[in-house]
C-alpha positions as CSV (number, residue, x, y, z in Angstrom):
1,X,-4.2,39.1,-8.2
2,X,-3.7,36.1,-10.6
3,X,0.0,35.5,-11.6
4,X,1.3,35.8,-15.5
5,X,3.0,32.9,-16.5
6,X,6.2,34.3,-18.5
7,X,7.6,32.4,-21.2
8,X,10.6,29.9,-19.6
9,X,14.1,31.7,-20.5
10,X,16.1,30.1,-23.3
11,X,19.4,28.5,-21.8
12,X,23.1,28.0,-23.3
13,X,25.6,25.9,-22.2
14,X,25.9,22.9,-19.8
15,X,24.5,25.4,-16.5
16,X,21.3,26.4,-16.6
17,X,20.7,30.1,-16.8
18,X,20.0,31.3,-13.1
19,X,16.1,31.6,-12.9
20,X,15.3,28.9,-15.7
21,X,16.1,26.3,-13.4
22,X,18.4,24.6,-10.9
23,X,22.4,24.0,-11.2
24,X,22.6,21.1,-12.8
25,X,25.7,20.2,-15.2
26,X,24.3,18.6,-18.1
27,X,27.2,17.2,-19.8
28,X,27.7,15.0,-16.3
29,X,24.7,14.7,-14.8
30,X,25.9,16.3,-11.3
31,X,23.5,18.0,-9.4
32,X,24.8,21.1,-7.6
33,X,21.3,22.7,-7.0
34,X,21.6,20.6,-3.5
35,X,24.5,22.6,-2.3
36,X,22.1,25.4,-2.5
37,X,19.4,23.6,-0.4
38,X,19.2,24.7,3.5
39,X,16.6,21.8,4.3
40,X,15.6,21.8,7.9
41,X,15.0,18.4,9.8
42,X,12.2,17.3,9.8
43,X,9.9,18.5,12.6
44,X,7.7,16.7,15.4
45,X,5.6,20.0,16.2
46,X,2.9,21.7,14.3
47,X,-0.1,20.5,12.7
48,X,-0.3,17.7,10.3
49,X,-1.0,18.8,6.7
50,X,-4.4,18.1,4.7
51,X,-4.8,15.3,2.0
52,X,-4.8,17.8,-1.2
53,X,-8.3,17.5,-3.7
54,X,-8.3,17.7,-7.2
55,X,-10.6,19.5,-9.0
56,X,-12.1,17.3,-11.8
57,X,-14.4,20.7,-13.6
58,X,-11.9,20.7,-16.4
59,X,-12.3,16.7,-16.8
60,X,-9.0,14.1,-15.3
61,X,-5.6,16.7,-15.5
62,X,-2.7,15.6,-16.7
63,X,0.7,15.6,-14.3
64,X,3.1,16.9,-17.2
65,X,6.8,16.8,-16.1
66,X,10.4,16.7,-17.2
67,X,13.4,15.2,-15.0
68,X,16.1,17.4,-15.6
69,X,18.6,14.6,-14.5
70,X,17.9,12.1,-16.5
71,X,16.2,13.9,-19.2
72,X,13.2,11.8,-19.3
73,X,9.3,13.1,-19.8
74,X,6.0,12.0,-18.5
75,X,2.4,12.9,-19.2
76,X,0.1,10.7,-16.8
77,X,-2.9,11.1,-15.1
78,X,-2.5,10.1,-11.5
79,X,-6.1,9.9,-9.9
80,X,-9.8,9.5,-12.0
81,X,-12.3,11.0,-10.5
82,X,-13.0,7.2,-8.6
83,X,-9.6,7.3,-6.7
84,X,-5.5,7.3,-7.5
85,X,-4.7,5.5,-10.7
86,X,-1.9,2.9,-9.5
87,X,-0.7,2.1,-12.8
88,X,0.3,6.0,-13.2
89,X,1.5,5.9,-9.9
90,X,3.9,2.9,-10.7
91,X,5.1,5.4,-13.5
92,X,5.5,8.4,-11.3
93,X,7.2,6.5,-8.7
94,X,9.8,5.3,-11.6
95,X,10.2,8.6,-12.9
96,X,11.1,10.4,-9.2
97,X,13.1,7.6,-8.5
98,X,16.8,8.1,-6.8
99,X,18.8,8.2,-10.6
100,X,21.7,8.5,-9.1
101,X,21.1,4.5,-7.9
102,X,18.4,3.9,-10.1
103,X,16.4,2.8,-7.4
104,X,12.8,3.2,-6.6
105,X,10.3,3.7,-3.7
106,X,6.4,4.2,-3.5
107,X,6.1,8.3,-4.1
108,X,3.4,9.5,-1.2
109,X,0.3,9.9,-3.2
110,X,-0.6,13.0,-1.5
111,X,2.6,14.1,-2.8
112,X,1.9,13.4,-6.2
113,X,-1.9,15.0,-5.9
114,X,-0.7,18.0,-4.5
115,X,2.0,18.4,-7.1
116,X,-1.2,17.4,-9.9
117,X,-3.2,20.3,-7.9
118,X,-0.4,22.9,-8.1
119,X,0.2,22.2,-11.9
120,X,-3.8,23.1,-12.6
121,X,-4.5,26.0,-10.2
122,X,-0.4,27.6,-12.4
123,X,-2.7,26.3,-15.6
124,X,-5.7,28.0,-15.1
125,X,-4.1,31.2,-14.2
126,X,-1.6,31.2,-17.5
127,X,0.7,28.7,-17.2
128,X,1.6,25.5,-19.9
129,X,4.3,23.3,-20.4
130,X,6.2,20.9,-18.5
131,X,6.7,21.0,-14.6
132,X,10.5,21.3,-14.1
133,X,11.1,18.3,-11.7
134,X,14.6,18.1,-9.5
135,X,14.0,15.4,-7.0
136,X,11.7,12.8,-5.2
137,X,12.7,9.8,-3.8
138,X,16.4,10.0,-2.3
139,X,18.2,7.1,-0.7
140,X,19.6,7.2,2.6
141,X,22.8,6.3,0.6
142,X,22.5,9.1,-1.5
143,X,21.4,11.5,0.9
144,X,24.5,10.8,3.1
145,X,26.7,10.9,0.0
146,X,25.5,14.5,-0.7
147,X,25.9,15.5,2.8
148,X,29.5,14.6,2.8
149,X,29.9,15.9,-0.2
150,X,29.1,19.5,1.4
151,X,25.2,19.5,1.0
152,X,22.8,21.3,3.1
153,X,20.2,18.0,3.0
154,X,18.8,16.9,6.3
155,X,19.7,14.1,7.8
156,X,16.6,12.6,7.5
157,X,15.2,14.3,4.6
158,X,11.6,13.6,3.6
159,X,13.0,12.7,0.6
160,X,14.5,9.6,2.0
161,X,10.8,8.7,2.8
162,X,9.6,9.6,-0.5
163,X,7.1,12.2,0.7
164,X,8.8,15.3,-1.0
165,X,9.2,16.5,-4.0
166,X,11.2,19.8,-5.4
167,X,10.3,21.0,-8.7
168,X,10.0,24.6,-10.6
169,X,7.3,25.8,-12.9
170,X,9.7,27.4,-16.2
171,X,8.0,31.3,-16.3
172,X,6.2,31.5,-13.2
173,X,8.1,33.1,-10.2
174,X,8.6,31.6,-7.2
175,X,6.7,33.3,-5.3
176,X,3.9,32.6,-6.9
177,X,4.1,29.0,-6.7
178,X,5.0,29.2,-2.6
179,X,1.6,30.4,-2.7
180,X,-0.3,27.9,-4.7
181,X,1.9,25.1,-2.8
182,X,0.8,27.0,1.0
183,X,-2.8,26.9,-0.3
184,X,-2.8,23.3,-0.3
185,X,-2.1,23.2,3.3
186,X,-0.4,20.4,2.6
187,X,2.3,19.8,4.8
188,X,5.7,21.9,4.3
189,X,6.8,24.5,1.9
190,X,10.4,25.4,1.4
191,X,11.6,28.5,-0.9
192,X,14.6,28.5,-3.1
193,X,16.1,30.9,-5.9
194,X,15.2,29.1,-8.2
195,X,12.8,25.8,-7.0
196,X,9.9,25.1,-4.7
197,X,10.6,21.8,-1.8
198,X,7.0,20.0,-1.2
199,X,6.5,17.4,1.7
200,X,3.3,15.6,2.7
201,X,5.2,16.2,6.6
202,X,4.0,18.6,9.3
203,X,2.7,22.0,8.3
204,X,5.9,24.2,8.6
205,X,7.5,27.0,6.0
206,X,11.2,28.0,5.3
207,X,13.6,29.4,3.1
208,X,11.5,32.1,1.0
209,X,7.9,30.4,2.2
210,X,8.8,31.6,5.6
């Protein structure tokens, strides 16, 4: 049964309301929503995942997000129906870069179609506006300074290797968007209160996707 795409809740305050997005303080930029984040290791068994297709019947879609770190917008169109765009790439891969360091790496372009494939299969089944996005690319330095700092990150995150990507979609439950994220048979799928964790890894599910 197709999914209704609710209208995203209004927020006050410097914490997001629970269910609109992550914990994130606004007024200092500190992201808490890692604390919350059980990700496993990543794993050596299983099948790998499937390089995700866009469907061009609507014409080239638009990747439509908003970094809710850094506050920042982007509207780009990652692949033509020839093959990836690089140039939008470049600006995809600025935009999910580690902001705590400001520094950048290559985004895995399956990542980045599969997040584009995700966004059109919400759109045609009710959903508009941005894609929340919470994080892409995360140094090792950063990933160890959120460990210490009693996160639940990995070790060796996929984010450190720039081939995951956690994001939200503001009105359409999470449940839902496991599902459109498992039907890309991607790689893995982790489920949070509040956000969805992408990887271009092996085929595994967790958290709420389990």
């Amino acid at each position: 049964m197709p999914f209704v795409a609710r209208p995203a809740i209004a927020t006050t305050g410097s914490i997001l309301a629970r269910g609109a997005g992550p914990l994130i303080d606004l007024d200092t930029g500190a992201s808490l929503y890692e604390m919350y984040d059980p990700e496993p290791e990543p794993s050596l068994e299983g099948p790998m995942g499937q390089s995700p297709q866009v469907d061009f019947a609507a014409g080239t879609p638009v990747l439509n997000m908003w970094n809710i770190h850094t506050d920042e917008r982007i509207a780009v169109r990652p692949v033509q129906a020839t093959g990836v765009d690089h140039t939008a790439l470049d600006q995809v891969n600025r935009f999910m870069r580690d902001w705590r360091r400001n520094e950048v790496k290559p985004i895995d372009a399956n990542a980045v179609v599969g997040l584009l494939e995700i966004q059109e299969q919400a759109r045609r089944q009710g959903f508009s506006g941005d894609m929340r996005f919470l994080s892409g690319y995360r140094s090792r330095a950063t990933n160890d300074a959120i460990r210490a700092a009693g996160a639940n990150a990995a070790r060796n995150s996929l984010h450190i290797q720039a081939k995951a990507i956690d994001f939200s979609l503001p009105g359409v439950s999470v449940r839902d968007t496991i599902q459109l994220a498992k039907g890309l048979h991607m790689g893995g799928v982790g489920g949070y209160d509040t956000f969805v964790h992408v990887d271009t890894g092996r085929v595994r599910f967790w958290g709420t996707a389990a």
